[in-house]
N, C-alpha and C positions, 0 to 999 in steps of 0.2 A: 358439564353436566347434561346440556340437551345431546350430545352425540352419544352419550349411551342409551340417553331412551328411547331416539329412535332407532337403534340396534336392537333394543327392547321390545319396541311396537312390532319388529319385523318380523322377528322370530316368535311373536305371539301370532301371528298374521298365519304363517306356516304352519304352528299349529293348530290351531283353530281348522284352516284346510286340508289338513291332515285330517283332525281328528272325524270331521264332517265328513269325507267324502271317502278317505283312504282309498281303499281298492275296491269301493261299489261301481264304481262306471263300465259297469259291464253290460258292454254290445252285442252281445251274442243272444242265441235264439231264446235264452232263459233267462236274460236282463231283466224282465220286470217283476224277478220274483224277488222276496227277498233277500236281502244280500247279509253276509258275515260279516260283522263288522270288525276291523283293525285297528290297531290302536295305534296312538301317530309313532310311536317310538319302531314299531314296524315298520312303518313307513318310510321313516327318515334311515333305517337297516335296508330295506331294499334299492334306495336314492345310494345308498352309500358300496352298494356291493356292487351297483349297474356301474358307478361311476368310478369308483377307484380303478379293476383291471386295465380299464384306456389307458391311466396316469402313470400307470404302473410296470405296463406288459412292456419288457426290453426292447420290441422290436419296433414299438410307434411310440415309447415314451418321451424321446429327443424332439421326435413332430408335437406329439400332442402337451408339453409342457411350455415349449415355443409359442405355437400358436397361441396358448392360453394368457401367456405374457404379453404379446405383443395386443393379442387384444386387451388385457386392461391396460396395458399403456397409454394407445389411443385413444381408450374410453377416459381416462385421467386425462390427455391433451384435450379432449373437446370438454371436460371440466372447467379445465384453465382457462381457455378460449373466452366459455362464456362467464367467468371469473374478472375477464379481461374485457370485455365486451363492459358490464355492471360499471369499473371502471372507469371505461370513457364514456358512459351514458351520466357518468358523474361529471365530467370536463364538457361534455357537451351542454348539459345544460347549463352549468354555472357561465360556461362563456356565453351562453342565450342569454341567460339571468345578467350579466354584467357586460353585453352586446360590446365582447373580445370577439371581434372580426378574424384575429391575428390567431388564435388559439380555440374558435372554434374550426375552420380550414383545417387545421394541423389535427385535431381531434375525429373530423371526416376522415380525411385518410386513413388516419390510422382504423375507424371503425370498418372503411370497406377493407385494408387488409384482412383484417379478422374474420369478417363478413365471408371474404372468398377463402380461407384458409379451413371455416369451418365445414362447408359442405363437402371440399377434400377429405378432412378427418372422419367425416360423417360417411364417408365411400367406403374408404377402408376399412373403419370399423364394421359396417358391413359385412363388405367380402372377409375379410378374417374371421367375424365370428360366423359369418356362414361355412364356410371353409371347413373351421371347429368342429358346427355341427356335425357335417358330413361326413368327416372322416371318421369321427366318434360313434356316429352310425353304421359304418361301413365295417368300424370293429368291433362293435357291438352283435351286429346282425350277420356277420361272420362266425362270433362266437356262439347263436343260436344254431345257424346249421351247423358245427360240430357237435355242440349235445343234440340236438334234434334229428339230423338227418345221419344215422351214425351205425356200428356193427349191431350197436343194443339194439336196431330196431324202434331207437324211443320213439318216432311218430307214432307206428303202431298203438305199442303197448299206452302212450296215451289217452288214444283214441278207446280202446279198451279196459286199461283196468282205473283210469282215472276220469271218467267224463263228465265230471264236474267242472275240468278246466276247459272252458268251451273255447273255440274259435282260434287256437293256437298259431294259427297263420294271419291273422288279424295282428293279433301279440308281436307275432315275431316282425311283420311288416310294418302296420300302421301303428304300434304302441310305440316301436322303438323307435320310430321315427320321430311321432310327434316327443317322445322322452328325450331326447338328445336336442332337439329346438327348443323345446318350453325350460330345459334346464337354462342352455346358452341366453336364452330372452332372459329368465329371471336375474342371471349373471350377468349382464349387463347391466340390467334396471339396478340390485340389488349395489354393484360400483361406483356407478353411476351416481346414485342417490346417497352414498354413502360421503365420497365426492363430494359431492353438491353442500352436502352438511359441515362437513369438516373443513371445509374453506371457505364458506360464504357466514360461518355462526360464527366465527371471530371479530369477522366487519361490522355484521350488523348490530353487535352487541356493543361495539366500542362507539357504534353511533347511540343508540338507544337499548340499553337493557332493558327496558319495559317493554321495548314491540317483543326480544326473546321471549321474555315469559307470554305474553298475549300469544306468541307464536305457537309456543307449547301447549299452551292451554285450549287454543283453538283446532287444534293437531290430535290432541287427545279425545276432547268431545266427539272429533267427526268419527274417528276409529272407534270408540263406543258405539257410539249410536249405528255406525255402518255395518261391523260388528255382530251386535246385538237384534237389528232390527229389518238387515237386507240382504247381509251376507249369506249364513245359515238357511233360511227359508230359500233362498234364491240358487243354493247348492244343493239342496235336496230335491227341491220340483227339478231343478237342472237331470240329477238324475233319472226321475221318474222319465221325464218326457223322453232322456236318450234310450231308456229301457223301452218305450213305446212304441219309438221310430223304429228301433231293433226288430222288433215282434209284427211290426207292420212290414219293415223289409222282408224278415225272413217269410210270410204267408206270400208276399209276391215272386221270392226267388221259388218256393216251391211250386208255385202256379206253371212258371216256368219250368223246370224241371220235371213237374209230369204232366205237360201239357198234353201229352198223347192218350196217357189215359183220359184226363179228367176228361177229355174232348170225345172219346167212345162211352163216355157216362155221365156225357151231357150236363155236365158240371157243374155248368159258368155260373148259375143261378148263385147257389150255393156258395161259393168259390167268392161271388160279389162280394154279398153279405156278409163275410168272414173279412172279408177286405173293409168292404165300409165299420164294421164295429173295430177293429183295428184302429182306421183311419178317426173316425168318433172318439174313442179314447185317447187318442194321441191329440188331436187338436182342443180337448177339453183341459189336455195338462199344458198344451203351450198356451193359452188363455190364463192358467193359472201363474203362468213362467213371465207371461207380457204383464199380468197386474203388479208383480213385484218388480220385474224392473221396469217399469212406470214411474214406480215410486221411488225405485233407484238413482232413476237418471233425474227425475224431477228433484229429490235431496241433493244430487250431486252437483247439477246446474244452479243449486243454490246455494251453496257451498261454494262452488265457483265464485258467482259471483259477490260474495261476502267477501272472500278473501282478498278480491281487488281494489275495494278499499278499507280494510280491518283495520291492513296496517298503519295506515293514516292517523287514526285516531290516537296510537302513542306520540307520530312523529310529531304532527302539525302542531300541539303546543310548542313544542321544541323549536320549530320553524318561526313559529309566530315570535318567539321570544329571542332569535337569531342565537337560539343554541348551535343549530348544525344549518349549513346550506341549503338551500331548494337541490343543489347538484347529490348532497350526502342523502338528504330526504328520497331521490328519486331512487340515489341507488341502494338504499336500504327498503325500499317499497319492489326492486327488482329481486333484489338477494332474497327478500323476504315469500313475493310469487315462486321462486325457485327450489327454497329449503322447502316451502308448503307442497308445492308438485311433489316433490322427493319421498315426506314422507306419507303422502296419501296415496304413492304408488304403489304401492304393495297390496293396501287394503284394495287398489283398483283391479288388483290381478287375481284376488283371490281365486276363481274360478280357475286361472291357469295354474297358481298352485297347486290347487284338488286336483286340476289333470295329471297335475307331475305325479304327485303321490298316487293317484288312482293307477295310472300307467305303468308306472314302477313294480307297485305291487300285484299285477297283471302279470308282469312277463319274470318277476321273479317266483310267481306260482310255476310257471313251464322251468325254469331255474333247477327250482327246487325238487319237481317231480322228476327231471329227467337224470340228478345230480344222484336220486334215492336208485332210478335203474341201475347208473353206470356201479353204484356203490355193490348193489344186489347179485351183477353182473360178475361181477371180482370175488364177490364170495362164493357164488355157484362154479365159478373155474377153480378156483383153489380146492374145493370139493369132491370136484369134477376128477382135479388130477390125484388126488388122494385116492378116490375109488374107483378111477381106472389102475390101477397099480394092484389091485386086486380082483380088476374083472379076468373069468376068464372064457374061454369059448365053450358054447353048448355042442352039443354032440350029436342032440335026439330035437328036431324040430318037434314032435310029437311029443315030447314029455318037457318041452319049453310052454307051452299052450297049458295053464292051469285057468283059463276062464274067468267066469267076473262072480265074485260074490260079495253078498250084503249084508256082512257084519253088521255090528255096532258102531265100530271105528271111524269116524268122522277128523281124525287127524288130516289139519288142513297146513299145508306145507309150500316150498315150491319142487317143483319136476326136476331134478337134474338131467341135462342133455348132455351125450360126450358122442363124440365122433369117435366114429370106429375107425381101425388103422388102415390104413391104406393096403391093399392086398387081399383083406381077409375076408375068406367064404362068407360071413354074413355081412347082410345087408342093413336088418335092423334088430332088434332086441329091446321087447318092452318084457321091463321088472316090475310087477307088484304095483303099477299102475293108476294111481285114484286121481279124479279130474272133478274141479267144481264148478261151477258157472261162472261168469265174473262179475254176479253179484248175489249172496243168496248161499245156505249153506245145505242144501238139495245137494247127495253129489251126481253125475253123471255117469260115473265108470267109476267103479274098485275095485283095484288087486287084478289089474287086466296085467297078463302076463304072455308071450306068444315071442315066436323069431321068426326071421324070414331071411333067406340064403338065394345066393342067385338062380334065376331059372323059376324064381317062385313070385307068382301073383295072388294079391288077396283082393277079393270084392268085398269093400262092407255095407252093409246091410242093415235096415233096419228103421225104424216110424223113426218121425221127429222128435226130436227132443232128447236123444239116447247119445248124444255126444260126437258124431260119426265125425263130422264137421273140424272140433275141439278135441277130437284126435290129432289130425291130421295137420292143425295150428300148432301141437305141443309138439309132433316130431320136427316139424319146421322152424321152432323153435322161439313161433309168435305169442304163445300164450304160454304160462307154467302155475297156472292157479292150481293145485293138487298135490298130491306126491307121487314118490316113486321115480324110475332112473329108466330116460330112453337110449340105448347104443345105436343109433344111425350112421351112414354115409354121409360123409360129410358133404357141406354146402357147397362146394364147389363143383362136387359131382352127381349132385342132384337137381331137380327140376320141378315146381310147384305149379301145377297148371288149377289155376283156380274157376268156379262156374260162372262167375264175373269177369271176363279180361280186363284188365290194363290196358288200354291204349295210350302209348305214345306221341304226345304230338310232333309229330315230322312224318317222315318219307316210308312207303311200304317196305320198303329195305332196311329202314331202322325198329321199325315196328316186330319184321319177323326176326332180326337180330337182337333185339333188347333184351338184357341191360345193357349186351355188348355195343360198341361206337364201329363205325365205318371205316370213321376216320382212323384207326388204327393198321386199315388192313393196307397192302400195295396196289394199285392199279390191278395188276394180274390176278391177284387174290380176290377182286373187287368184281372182276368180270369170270371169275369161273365159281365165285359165288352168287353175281347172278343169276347162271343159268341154272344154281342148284335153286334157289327160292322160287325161280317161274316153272321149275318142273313139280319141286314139291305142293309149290298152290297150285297146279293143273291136276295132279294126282287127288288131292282134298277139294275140288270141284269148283277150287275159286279163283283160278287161273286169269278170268276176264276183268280182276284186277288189276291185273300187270299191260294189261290192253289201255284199259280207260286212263289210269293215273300214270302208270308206268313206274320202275324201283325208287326214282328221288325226288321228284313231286311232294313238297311237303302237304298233305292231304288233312284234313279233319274225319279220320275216321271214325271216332269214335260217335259223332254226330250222322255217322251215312251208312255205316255197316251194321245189318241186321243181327242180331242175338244169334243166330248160327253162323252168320261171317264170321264174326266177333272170335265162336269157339274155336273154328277151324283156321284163322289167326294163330290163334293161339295153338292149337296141335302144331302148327307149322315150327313155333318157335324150338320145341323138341326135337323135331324132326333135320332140323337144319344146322345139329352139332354133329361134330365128326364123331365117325364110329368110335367108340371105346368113351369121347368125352363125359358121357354118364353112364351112373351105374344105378341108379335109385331116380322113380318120379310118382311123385303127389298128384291123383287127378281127384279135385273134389266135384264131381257132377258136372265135369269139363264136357260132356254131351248132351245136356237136359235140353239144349236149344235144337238138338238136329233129330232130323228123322233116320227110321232104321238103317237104311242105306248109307247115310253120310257115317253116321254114329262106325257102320263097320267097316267101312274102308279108315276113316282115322285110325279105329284100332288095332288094324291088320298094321297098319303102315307103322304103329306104336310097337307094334310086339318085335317088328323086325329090327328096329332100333333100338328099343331099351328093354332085358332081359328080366329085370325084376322092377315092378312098380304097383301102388296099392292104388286102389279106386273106390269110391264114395260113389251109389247109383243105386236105383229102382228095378231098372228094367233089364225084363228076363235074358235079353240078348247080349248082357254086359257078361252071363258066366261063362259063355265059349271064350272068353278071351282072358280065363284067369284060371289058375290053378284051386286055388282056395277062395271059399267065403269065411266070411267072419259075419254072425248073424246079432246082432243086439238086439234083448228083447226087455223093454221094464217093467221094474216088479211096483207092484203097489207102494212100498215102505220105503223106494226110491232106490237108488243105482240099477243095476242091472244082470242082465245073465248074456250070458256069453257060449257062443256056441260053435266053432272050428271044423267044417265040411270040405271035404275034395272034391274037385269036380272035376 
């Protein structure tokens, strides 16, 4: 009867930390707002879908149900041991008690056997369940980067249409880490103590049923009252305070990050201040976090030391009245310390409980959001192929162009994107068009309609806020908040030069080759594509990078090159595919960092390379180097007008 209650107490222990913490332990820059709260049965759904695939997936199931065995094997042998150990702690003393010279010796030995046997077992079980963890991690956080880093784009579309889920690379690194340790730890404790119970409550009862129930009853009280009166408050400021540390990191990661500004705007003042009230609030909640476990550890130390001699108080009539041995007495005072550790360890872990559940339910939000793209993703292709099977080709560029207008219609949908076929005179074709922000039901563009065929450039145009940008992400295929159906050239023969570069960390030669790898080309290929990237950066005026760092140097550029390096970087990357390999490129404000001069040699050197490509830009010297504008103008009642000029 006690082995199910504290199977009882355990799984009350779980919930309880579930239900407290679930998926509040959010570290990210908005941690200390309030959090949504999850109910443990959630919780114990996302423990249960993180940890099955390991169990499960054919190709690590043979390692990972191995492992799993072999570790509670040796967690049940160092059981036994110290099962075994209680034992001769019973031969030992009665032979002290009854000074057997003969049978205490023989009961030495055997104790240092056991003694040197058990920190053996205690190694392994170690290394195995570490082993466990890692591999479980390693397939875990494997199985992120395929939803995450993937064709959907989910990083993106994360980043953008879901940004409630913060810190996704946190989740994917440090959650699933610490989720695959804190599970393997409880799974130890939880055998262990399980162990402990089921083998040492038969002994001690057949010595004394009264110390059991004293056992039980003193087992119960502490889990109430720990419970009740230290657990709860001590998992909620827990939160608070890592919501605070959060918000204090993030003000100092930003300090860093734009240190160059704040530093021509004389900042630092400001910048303290912001730091010290940060800092003020966080040390006012670890104050509130130290008073509770004060009173944690001061309960817990007394507890302790009750329980060292509680048991006494059944045995010693029993003793005094030569019912059981001083040798039975010691070792029902040993079994008795040991079933009491066992089941007070759960309520001692509570807080790594909450982490399991809070973690769990962390990286099965990224789970969940990137499982809703891939599903989205499959509906738009199946759609996709339906209505290409009746697209057909325009004939009249000029009578494709019907412009933006501002119904009523607010039909909010997603964008169908299809790749046009390989061959055909056009490039791109927007149908009917409407785009909406990615939060907010403003639209930006409706019923924009327009083609474009090789040999054709469009400049667009137009104030902020008119979509120019969120164009140019929906033919790319990063954003589809809207409706309406884009025909583009496909991704592989296009090229997206953003007003932002990407820098890659490694070598100038990987940077102007990205996303492509080196490693793929041959030696020869390797040296007559050098001398194409040091001619093409000498032509884009930034040749005296190949002087200072040279092509494989792995370099920090992205920390050292100027916002017009940066752009003309990035021109290079175009510039440095073989003729014919594109037919279509996306320049969003890819010159806003250079002046006139750089701006028109890029260009020049673009137009001789890629025949048709659309450009996002201001300035008047961007229309000698395109055929068409496209001009965005907003009307009061929101979208816009549209308006199609030759130049």
């Amino acid at each position: 009867w006690l082995q199910p209650c504290c199977l009882l107490e355990v799984v009350l222990s779980i919930m309880v930390a579930a239900t407290v913490c679930s998926s509040a332990d959010d570290q990210g820059k908005e941690s200390s707002e309030a959090m949504k709260p999850v109910s443990w049965l959630t919780t114990l759904r996302a423990i249960w879908k993180l940890g099955v695939p390991f169990f499960s997936d054919p190709q690590v199931r043979s390692k990972a149900w191995g492992l799993l065995v072999l570790n509670i094997s040796v967690i049940l042998t160092e059981v036994a041991l110290i099962f075994l150990l209680s034992v001769d702690q019973k031969h030992f003393t009665n032979a002290l008690a009854h000074r057997n010279e003969e049978k205490f010796w023989r009961t030495i030995w055997h104790l240092l056997l056991l003694i040197m046997l058990l920190p053996a077992a205690a190694f392994l079980q170690k290394l195995v369940a570490g082993t466990l963890a890692l591999e479980w991690r390693r397939h875990l956080t494997r199985e992120a980067f395929s939803r995450y880093i993937n064709v959907e784009q989910s990083y993106y579309r994360l980043k953008m249409e879901d940004p409630s889920i913060d810190n996704p690379d946190q989740r994917i690194a440090q959650d699933v880490n610490d989720f695959t340790h804190i599970s393997i730890f409880l799974l130890e404790h939880f055998v262990r103590d399980i162990g402990t119970v089921f083998t040492s409550t038969y002994t001690v009862y057949l010595i004394s049923a009264s110390t059991c129930y004293m056992m039980f009853g003193f087992s119960l009280v502490y889990t109430i009252i720990m419970m009740k009166c230290f657990a709860s408050p001590l998992m909620r400021v827990q939160r608070r305070v890592l919501g605070l540390e959060a918000d204090l990191r993030y003000v100092l990661v930003r300090l860093r990050e734009n240190a160059e500004s704040i530093a021509f705007f004389q900042g630092a003042h400001l910048e303290k201040e912001r730091s010290e009230f940060f800092l003020a609030r966080a040390v006012s909640a670890g104050y509130k976090k130290l008073l509770i476990e004060s009173g944690y550890h001061s309960f817990l130390g007394v507890m302790e030391h009750v329980s060292r001699f509680v048991s006494f108080i059944p045995l010693a009539p029993l003793y005094f009245e030569s019912t059981v041995s001083y040798g039975q007495m010691m070792q029902a005072h040993m079994l008795f310390m040991h079933i009491e550790r066992s089941m007070f360890d759960f309520t001692r872990s509570l807080d790594k409980i909450a982490g399991l559940g809070a973690q769990a339910a962390r990286i099965i939000e990224v789970w969940d959001a990137v499982e809703k793209y891939e599903q989205e993703q499959r509906r738009l292709d199946l759609s996709a192929d339906d209505a290409s099977t009746d697209a057909g080709e325009s004939s009249d560029e000029d009578e494709n162009f019907k412009g933006c207008e501002s119904d009523s219609d607010n039909e909010l949908d997603k964008v169908h994107v299809i790749n046009l076929a390989h061959g055909s005179r056009e490039r791109l074709v927007v149908s009917d068009l409407s785009l909406f922000p990615p939060s907010g039901d403003v639209p930006l563009l409706k019923h924009l309609s327009f083609a474009m065929y090789d040999q054709d450039s469009v400049l667009i145009t137009g104030p902020s806020g008119t979509g120019k940008s969120t164009l140019l992400r929906v033919i790319g295929g990063l954003f589809s908040r809207g409706s309406g159906q884009i025909q583009r050239t496909a991704l592989n023969r296009s090229f997206f030069v953003p007003q932002s570069p990407y820098l890659y960390e490694g070598s100038l030669r990987e940077n102007v080759m990205y996303p492509r790898r080196a490693a793929d080309l041959s030696a020869k290929d390797l040296n007559e594509q050098g001398a194409t990237i040091t001619s093409i950066l000498e032509s884009l005026g930034i040749g005296y990078l190949v002087d200072r760092h040279g092509l494989d140097a792995a370099v920090e550029f992205d920390k050292m090159l100027s916002g017009g390096e940066k752009q003309r970087l990035n021109f290079a990357r175009v510039l440095v595919r073989n003729p014919g390999e594109l037919s279509f490129v996306l320049l969003d404000e890819a010159t806003s960092a250079l002046d006139e001069a750089n701006e028109t040699v890029a260009y020049q050197m673009l137009r001789q390379s890629v025949h048709c490509y659309v450009s996002v830009g201001h300035r008047m010297n961007l229309k000698k180097f395109h055929t068409k504008q496209l001009m965005l103008e907003k009307m009061p009642e929101g979208g816009c007008t549209a308006q199609m000029l030759s130049l």
